[in-house]
C-alpha positions as CSV (number, residue, x, y, z in Angstrom):
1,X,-13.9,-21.3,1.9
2,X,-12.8,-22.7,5.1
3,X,-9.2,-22.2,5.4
4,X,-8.8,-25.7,7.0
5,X,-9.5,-27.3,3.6
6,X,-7.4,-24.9,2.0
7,X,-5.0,-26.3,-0.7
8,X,-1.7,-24.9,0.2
9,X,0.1,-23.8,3.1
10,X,1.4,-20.7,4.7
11,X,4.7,-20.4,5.9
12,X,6.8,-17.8,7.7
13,X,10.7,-18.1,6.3
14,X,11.2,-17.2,2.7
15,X,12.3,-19.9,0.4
16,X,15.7,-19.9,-1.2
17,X,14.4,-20.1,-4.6
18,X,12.4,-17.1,-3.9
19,X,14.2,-14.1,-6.2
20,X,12.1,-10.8,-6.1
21,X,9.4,-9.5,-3.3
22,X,6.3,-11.0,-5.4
23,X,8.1,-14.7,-5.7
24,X,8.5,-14.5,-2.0
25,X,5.2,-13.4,-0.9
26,X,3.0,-16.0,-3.5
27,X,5.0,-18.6,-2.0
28,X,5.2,-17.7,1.3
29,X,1.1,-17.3,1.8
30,X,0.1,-20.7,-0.3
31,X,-0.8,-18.6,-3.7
32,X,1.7,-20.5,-6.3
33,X,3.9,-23.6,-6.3
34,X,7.1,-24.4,-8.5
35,X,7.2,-27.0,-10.6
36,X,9.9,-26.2,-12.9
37,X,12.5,-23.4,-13.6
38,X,9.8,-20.9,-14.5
39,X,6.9,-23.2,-14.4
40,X,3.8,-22.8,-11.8
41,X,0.9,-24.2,-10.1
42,X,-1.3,-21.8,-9.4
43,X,-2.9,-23.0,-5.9
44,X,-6.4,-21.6,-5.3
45,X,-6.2,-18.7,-4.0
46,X,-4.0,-17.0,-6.6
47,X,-6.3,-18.7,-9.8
48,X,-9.4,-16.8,-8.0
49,X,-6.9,-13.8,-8.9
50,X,-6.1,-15.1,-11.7
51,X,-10.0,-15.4,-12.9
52,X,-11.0,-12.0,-11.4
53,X,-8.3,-10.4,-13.5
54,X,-9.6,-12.1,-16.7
55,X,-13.1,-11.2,-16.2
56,X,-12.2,-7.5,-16.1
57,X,-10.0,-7.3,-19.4
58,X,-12.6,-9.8,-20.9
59,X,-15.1,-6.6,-19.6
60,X,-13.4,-4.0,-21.2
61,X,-12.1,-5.8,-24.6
62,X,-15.9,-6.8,-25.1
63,X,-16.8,-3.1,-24.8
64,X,-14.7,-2.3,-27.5
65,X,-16.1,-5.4,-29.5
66,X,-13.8,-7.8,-28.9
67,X,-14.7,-11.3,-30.1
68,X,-13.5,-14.3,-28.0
69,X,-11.9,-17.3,-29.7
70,X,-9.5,-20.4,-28.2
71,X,-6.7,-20.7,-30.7
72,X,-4.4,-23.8,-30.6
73,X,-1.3,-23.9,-28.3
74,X,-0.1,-27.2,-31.0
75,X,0.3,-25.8,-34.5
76,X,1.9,-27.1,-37.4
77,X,5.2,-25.6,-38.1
78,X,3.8,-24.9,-42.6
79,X,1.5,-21.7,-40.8
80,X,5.0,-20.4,-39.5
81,X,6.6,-21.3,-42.2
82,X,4.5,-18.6,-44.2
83,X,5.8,-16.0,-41.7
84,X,9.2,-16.6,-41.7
85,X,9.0,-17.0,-37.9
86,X,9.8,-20.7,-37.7
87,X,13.3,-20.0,-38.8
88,X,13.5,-16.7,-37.5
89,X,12.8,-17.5,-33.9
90,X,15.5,-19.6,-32.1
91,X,15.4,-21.8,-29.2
92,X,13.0,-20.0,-26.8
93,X,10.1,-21.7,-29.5
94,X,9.6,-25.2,-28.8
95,X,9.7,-27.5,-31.7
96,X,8.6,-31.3,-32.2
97,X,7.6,-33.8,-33.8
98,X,4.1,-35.6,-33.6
99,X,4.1,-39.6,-33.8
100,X,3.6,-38.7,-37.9
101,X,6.5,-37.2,-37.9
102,X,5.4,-33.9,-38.5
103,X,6.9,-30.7,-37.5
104,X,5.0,-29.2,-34.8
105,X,5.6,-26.3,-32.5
106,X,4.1,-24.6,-29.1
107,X,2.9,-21.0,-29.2
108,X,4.5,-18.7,-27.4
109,X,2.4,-15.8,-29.8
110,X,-0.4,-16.3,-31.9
111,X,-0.3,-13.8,-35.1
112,X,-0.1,-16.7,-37.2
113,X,-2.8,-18.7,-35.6
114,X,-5.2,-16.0,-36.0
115,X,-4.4,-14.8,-39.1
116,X,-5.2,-18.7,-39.7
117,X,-8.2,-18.2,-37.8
118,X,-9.7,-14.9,-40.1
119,X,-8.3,-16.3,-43.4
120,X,-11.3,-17.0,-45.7
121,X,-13.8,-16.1,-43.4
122,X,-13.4,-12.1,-43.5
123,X,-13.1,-11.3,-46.7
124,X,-14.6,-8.1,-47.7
125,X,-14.1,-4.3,-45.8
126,X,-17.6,-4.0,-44.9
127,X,-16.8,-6.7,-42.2
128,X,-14.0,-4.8,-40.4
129,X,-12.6,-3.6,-38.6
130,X,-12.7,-7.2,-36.3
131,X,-10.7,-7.6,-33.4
132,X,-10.6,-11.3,-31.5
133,X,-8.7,-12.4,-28.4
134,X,-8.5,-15.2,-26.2
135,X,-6.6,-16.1,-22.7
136,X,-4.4,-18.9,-23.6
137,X,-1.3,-20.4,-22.2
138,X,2.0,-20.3,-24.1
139,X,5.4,-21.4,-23.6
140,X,8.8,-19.3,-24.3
141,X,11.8,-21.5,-23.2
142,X,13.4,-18.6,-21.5
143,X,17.0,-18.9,-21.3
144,X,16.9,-17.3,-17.6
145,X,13.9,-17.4,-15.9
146,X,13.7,-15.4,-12.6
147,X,11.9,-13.2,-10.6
148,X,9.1,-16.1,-9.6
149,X,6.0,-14.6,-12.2
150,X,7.8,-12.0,-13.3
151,X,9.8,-14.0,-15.9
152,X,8.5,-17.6,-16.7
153,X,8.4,-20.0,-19.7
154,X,4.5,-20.9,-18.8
155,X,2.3,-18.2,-18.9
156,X,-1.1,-17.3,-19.6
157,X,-1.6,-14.0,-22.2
158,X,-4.5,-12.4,-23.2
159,X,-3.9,-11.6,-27.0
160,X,-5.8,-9.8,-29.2
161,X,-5.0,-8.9,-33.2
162,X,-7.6,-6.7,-35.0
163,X,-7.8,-6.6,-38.9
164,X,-8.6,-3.3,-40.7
165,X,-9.0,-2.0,-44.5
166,X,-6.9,1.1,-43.7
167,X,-4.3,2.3,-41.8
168,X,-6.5,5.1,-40.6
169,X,-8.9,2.2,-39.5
170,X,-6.3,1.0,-37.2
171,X,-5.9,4.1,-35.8
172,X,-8.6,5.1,-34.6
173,X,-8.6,1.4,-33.3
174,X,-5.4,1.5,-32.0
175,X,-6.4,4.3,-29.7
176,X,-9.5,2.6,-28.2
177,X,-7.4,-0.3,-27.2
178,X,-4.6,2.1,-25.6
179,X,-6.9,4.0,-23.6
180,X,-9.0,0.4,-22.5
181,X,-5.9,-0.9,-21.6
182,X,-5.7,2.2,-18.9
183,X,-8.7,1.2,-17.8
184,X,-7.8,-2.4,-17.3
185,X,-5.1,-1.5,-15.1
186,X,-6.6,0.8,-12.8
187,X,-9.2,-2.0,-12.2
188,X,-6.5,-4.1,-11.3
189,X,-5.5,-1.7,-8.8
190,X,-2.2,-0.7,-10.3
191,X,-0.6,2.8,-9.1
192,X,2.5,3.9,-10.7
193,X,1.4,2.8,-14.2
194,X,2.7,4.7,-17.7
195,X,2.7,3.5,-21.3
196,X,5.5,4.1,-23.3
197,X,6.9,4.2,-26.9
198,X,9.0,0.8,-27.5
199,X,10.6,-1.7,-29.6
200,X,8.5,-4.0,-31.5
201,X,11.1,-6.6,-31.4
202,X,10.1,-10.1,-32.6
203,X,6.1,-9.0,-33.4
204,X,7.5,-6.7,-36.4
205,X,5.7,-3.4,-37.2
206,X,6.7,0.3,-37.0
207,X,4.8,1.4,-33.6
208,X,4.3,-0.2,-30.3
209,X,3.6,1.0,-27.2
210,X,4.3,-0.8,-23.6
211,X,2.4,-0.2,-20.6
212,X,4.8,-0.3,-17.7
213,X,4.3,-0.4,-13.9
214,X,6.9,1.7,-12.5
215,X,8.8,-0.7,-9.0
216,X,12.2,-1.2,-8.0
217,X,11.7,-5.2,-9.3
218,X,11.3,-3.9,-12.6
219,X,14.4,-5.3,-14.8
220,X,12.7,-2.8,-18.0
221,X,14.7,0.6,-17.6
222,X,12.1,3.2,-18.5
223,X,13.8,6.5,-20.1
224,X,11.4,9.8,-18.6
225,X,11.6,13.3,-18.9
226,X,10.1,14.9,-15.3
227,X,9.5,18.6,-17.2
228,X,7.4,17.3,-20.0
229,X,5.5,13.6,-21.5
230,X,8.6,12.4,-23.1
231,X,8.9,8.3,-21.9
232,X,10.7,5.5,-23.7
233,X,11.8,2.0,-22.9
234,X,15.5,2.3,-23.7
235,X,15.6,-0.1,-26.1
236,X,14.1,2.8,-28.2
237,X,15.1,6.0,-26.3
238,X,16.8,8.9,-27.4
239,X,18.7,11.9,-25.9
240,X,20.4,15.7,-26.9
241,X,23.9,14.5,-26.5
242,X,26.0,17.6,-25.5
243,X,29.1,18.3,-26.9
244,X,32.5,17.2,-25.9
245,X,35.3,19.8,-26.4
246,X,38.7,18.2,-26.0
247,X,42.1,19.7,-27.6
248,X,42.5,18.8,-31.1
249,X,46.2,17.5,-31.5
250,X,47.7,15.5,-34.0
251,X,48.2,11.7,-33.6
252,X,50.8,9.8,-32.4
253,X,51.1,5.8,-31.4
254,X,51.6,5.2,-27.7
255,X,52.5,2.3,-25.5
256,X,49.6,1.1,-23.5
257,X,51.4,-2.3,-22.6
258,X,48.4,-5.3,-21.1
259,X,46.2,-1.9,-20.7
260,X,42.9,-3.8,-23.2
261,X,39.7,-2.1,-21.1
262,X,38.6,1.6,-21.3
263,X,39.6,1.4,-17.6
264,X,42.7,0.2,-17.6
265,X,43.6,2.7,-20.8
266,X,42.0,5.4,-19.3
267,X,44.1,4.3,-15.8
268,X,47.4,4.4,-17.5
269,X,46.8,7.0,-19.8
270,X,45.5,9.7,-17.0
271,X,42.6,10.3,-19.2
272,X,38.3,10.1,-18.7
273,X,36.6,7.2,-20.4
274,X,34.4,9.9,-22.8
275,X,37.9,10.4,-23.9
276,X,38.0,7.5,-25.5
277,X,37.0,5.5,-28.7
278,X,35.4,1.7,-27.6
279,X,34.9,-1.0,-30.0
280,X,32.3,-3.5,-29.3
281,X,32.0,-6.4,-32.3
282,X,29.3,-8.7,-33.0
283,X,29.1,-12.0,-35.2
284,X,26.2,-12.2,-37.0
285,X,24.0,-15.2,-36.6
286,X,24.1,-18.1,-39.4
287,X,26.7,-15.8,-40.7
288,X,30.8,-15.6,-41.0
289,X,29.9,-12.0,-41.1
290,X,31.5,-9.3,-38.5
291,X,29.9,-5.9,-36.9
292,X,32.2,-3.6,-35.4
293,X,30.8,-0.9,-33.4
294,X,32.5,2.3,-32.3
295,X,31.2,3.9,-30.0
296,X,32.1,7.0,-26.9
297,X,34.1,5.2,-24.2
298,X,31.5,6.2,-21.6
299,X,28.6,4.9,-23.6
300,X,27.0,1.2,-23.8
301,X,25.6,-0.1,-27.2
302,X,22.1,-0.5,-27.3
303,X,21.4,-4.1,-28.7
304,X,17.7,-3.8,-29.6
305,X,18.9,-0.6,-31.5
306,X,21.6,-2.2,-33.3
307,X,19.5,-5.5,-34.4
308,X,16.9,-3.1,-36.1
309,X,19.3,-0.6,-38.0
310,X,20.9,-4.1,-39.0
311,X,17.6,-6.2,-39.7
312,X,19.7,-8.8,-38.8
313,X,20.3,-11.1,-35.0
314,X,23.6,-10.4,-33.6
315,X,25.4,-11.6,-30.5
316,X,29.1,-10.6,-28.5
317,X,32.0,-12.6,-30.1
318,X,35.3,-13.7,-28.6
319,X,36.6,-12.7,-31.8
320,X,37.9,-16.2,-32.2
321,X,39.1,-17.2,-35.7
322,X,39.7,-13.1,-36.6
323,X,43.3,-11.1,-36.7
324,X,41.7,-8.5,-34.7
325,X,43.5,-7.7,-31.2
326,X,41.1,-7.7,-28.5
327,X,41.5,-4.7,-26.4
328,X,42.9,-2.8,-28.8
329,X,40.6,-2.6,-31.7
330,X,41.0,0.9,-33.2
331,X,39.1,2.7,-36.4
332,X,41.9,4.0,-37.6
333,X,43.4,2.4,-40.5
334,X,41.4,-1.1,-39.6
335,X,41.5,-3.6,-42.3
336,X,39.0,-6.0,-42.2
337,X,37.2,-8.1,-44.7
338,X,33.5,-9.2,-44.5
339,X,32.4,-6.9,-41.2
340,X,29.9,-4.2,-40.9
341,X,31.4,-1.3,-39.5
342,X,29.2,1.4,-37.7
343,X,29.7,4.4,-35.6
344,X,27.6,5.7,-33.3
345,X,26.3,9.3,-32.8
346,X,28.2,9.9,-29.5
347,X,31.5,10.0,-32.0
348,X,30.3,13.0,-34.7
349,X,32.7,16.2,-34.6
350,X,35.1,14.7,-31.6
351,X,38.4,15.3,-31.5
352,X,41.2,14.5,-29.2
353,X,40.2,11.0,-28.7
354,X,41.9,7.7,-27.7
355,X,41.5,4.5,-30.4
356,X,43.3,1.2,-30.6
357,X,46.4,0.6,-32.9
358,X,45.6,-2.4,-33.6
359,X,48.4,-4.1,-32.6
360,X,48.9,-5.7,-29.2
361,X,50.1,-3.3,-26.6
362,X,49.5,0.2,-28.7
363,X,47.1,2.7,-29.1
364,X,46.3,6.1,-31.0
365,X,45.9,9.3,-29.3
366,X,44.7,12.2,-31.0
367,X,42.2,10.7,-33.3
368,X,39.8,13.4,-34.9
369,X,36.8,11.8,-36.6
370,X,36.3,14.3,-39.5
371,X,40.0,14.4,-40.0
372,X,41.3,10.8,-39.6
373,X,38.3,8.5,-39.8
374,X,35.7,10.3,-42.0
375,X,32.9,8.0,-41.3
376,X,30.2,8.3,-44.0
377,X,27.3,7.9,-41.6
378,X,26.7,8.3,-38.0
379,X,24.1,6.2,-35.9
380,X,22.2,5.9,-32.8
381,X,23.2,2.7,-31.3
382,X,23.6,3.7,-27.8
383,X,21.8,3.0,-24.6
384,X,20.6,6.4,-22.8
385,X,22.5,7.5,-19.8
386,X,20.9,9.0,-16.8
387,X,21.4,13.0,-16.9
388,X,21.2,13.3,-20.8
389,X,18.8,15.8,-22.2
390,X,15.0,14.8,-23.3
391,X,14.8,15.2,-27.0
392,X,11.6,17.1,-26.8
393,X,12.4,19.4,-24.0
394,X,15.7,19.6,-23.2
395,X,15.8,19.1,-19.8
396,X,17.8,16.3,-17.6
397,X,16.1,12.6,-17.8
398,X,15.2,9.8,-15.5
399,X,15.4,5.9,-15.8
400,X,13.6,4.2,-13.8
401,X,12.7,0.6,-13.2
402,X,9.3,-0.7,-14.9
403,X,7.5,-4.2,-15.4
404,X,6.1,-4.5,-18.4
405,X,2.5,-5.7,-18.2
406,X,1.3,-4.8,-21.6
407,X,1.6,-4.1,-25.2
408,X,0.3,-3.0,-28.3
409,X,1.7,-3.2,-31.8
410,X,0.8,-2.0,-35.1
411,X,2.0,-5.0,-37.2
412,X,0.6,-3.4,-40.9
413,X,0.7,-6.3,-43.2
414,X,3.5,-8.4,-41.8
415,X,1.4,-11.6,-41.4
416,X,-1.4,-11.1,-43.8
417,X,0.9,-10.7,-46.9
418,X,3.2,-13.7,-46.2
419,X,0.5,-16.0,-45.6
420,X,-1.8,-14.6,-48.5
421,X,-4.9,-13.0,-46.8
422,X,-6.7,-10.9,-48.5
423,X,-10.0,-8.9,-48.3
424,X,-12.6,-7.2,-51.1
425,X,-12.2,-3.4,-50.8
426,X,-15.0,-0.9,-51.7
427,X,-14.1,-0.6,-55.3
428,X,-13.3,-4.4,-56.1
429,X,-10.0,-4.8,-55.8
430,X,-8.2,-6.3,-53.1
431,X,-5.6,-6.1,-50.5
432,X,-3.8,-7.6,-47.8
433,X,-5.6,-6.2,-44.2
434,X,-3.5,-4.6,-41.8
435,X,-3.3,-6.1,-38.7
436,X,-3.0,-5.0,-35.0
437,X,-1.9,-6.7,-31.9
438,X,-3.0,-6.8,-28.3
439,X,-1.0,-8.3,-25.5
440,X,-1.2,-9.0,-21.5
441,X,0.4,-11.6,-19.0
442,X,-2.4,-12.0,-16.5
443,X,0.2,-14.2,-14.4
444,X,2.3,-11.1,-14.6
445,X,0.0,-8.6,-13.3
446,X,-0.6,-10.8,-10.7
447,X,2.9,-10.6,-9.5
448,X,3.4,-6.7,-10.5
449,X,0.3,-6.1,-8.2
450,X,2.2,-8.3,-5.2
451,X,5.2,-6.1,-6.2
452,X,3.3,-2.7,-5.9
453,X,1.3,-3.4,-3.2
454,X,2.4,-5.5,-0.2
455,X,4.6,-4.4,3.1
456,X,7.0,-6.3,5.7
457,X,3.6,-8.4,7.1
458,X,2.2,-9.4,3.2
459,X,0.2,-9.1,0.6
460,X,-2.8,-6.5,0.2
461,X,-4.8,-7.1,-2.7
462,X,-7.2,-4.4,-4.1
463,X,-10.9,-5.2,-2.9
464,X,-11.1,-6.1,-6.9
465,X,-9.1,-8.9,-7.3
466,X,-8.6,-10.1,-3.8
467,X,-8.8,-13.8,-3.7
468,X,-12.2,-13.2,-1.1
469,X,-13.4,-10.2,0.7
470,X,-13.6,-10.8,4.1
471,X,-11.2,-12.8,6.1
472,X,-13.7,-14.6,9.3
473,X,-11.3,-14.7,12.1
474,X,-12.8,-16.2,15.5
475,X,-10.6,-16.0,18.1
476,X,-10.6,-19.3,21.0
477,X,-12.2,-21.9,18.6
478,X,-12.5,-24.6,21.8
479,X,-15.4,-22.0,23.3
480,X,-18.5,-23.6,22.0
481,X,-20.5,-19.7,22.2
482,X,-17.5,-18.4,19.7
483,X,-17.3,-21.8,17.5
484,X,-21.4,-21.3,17.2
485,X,-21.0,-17.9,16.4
486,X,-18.4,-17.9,13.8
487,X,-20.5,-20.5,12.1
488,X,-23.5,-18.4,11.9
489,X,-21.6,-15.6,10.5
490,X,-19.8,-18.2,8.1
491,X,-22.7,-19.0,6.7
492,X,-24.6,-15.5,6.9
493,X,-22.1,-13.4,4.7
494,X,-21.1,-15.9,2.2
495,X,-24.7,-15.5,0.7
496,X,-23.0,-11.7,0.3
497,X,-19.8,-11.9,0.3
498,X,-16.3,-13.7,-0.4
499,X,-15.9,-15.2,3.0
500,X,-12.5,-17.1,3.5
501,X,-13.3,-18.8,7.1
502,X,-10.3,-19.4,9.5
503,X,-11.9,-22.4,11.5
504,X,-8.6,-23.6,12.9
505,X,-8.2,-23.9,16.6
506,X,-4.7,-22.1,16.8
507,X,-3.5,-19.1,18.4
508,X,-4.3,-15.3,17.1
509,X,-1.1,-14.6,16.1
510,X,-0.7,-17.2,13.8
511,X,-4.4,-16.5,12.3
512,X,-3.6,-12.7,12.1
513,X,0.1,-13.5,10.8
514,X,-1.9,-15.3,8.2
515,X,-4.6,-12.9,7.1
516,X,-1.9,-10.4,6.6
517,X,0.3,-12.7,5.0
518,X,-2.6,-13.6,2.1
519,X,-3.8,-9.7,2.0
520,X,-7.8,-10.4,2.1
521,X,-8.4,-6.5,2.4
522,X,-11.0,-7.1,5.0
523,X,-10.3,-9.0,8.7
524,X,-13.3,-9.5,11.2
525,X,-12.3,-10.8,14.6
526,X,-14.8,-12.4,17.2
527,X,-13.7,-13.4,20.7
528,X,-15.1,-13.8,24.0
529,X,-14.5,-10.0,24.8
530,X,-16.2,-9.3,21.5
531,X,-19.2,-11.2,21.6
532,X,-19.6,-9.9,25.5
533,X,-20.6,-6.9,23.9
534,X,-22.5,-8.5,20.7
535,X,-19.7,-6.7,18.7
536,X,-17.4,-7.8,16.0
537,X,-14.4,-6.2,15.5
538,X,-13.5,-5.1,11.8
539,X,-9.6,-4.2,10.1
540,X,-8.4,-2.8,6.9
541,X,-5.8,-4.9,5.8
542,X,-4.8,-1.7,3.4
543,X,-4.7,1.1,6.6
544,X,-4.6,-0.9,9.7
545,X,-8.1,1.1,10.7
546,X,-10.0,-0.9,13.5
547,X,-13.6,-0.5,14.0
548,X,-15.9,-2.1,16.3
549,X,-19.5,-2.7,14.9
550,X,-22.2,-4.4,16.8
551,X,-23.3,-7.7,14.8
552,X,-27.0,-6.9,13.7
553,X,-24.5,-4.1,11.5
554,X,-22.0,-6.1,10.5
555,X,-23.3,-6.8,6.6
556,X,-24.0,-3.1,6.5
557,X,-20.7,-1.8,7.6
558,X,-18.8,-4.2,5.5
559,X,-21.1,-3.6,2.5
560,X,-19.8,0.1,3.2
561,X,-16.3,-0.8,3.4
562,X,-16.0,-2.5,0.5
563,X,-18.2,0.2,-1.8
564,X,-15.7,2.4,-0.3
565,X,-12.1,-0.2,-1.2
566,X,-13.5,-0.7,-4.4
């Protein structure tokens, strides 16, 4: 490719709208170009990326006998009806309707659609287990897009769901695609790379797993033990609280005047904010229904947690339209009608602690929880905090930032019963399969790769998904000798390699501001000087190595660089 026909241009100031390193850099060297809040052209350069990543997932998901399909992006909203998902979802699925007035939608997941797919076409358990997958663009309206790839509402996934007879079936299935999906990402040059147990969320099923690329542009916190293997997103983490001793003393109302946050009352009561007892409430949606959590003053409530104790979507109220007094919401003798009231684990055998009165400008000090409150159950509904012990070991944990490139699920029959599946088994009866599901955001990896592996000058791609090999830099394009040259070599090693061709007549920096700006892992530089002494001169975009080989060597040497990138 000759980078004077190019599509796209390279330019040296990052862009206002650029939000995180990756967003930058893409922009910056020509890869990708905004449309919309979270939507993307991808320019050449970054779709030869974009393909090279797809052909080595398509690689490994064949050799565990993947099957390739195309599923819809369109479908007609009766095959999520089934589900439960049509109604379940809210805004981030698009919904229409075609000119027949029928209710349509846009994928942004396909367990219906392929479920769809397999329905009446496998139907006994000699044909499983089946997995099939396809790369396929979706759209999520995300409310907040950001991060340039790294959070979009177009997007192209590579999804897989397998179908099996038994749940033993799926694991043994299950652990094929895990330790493939390690593979996937080591060929895609990722470093710092974990997987990790994690909320299922909107998929549904008991066990998921997330494989996480550990960078400071990670907005995932990742919850992880450095003394043993324990790792958890926090949406499902867990922790040995210790215990808090503080002097049990009987209670007593107090003044705390315009005092409403833990600060302010811990502030003007002298006191530490693990003193004290916060309430956090929650309306439930589609509902006139109320959650009040309580939960250690020091401690944040963990939302994915709470929505899957609860089975229900919740969000923060104002409390509008309630008696309660915000600020000074207190368990103790709270009268409420029509709310769920939980408390979380941080609370059990505290004594000593601070609550609301209920009433404006009072709290309660001296609240014990087996003495005054009595809750019946305790749960976990709280985030982790840096320091706590690992469950397993004991020992201080770790959070640390993470992108989430992948995922697994085990679903078990949450699609195929709904929307009436069923297969033969081996004694004539029948049942609903249990299902499994597969995800990647290619467009994702593309940026986490950007995120883990670039400097203060660019990009540098691994040698194998670099957009091209070799980057042809001749130096002094106006001397005919150098512009014959570089032609020659042009069209030499593109019969053996990916050659992108600087044939512009500008100065060396800008052409070596430029190859380091798009990260080819490879630069070879002719000049006058160079061709003096029938020599070529070779960097390593990745080490900054020079080397100097004489031209009748040139396709050897680089054939031996690149063996040795790859």
């Amino acid at each position: 490719m000759r980078i004077s026909k190019l599509v796209g241009e390279r330019i040296k100031e990052t862009p206002n709208s650029a939000t995180a390193r990756s967003h930058s850099l893409l922009l910056r060297a020509g890869f990708i170009k905004q449309v919309s809040n979270g939507i993307f052209t991808f320019l050449p350069p970054a779709q030869r990326v974009n393909l090279k990543m797809q052909n080595i997932i398509r690689e490994e998901m064949n050799k565990i006998d993947g099957q390739e399909v195309l599923m819809p992006v369109v479908m007609p909203k009766e095959i999520w009806e089934k589900s439960g998902r049509y109604f379940s979802i809210g805004n981030e699925m698009v919904r229409f309707k075609d000119r027949n007035d029928h209710d349509m939608l846009l994928g942004m997941t396909h367990e219906e659609a392929a479920v769809h797919t397999c329905l009446n076409v496998l139907k006994s358990y000699d044909q499983l287990p089946v997995m099939i997958y396809q790369f396929q663009t979706k759209f999520r309206d995300e409310a907040r897009p950001r991060a340039g790839l790294l959070r979009v509402r177009e997007f192209t996934m590579k999804d897989g769901y397998s179908f099996h007879s038994s749940q033993e079936d799926l694991n043994k299935y299950y652990q094929k695609v895990y330790e493939a999906y390690f593979r996937i990402f080591k060929r895609l040059g990722m470093k710092n790379l974990i997987a990790v147990k994690s909320d299922s969320g909107m998929m549904g099923g008991d066990i998921a797993d997330e494989f996480q690329l550990l960078v400071d542009a990670g907005e995932d916190d990742i919850v992880m033990c450095p003394h043993c293997d324990y790792k958890a997103n926090m949406e499902v983490a867990t922790s040995n609280l210790e215990q808090i001793n503080f002097k049990d003393e009987p209670l007593e109302e107090i003044f705390t005047g315009s005092a409403k946050t833990i600060d302010e009352v811990c502030d003007y009561l002298k006191i530490k904010p693990c003193q004290t007892i916060k309430a956090v409430c929650y309306a439930v949606i589609n509902s006139d229904e109320l959650v009040i959590c309580f939960i250690r003053g020091d401690k944040e409530i963990n939302e994915p947690k709470l929505k899957k104790l609860l089975s229900k979507e919740v969000v923060i109220t104002d409390l509008t339209g309630t008696e309660l007094v915000k600020g000074n919401i207190g368990c103790k003798d709270l009268n409420i009608k029509n709310a769920i009231i939980l408390y979380d684990n941080s609370l059990k055998g505290l004594c000593g602690l601070v609550t609301g009165a209920n009433k404006e400008g009072f709290h309660i000090k001296g609240v014990n929880m087996a003495r005054d409150i009595k809750p019946e159950n305790y749960y976990d509904i709280a985030k982790v905090s840096e320091g706590e012990k690992c469950p397993i070991c004991n020992q201080p944990l770790e959070i640390k930032k993470g992108i989430e490139v992948g995922n697994i699920f085990q679903l078990g029959t949450k699609y195929t019963l709904p929307m009436e599946m069923k297969i033969h088994t081996q004694d004539g009866s029948e049942i609903n399969p249990i299902m499994g599901c597969y995800g990647i955001g290619v467009g994702r990896c593309l940026a986490s790769v950007v995120e883990e592996s670039s400097d203060e000058k660019g990009i540098i791609w691994p040698m194998s998904i670099a957009p091209w090999q070799i980057y042809l830099c001749p130096l002094r394009m106006d001397d005919e000798k150098i512009k014959a040259e570089a032609e020659n070599l042009y069209q030499t090693l593109s019969q053996d390699f990916e050659v992108l061709y600087d044939d512009r007549n500008v100065s060396a920096g800008i052409k070596f501001a430029d190859s380091e700006l798009m990260g080819i892992p490879i630069r070879v530089v002719i000049s006058p000087r160079s061709l003096e002494n029938n020599q070529a001169e070779i960097t390593i975009r990745k080490t900054g190595e020079k080397t100097f080989v004489e031209l009748e060597n040139l396709k050897y040497k680089l054939n031996e660089i690149i063996k040795s990138l790859s």
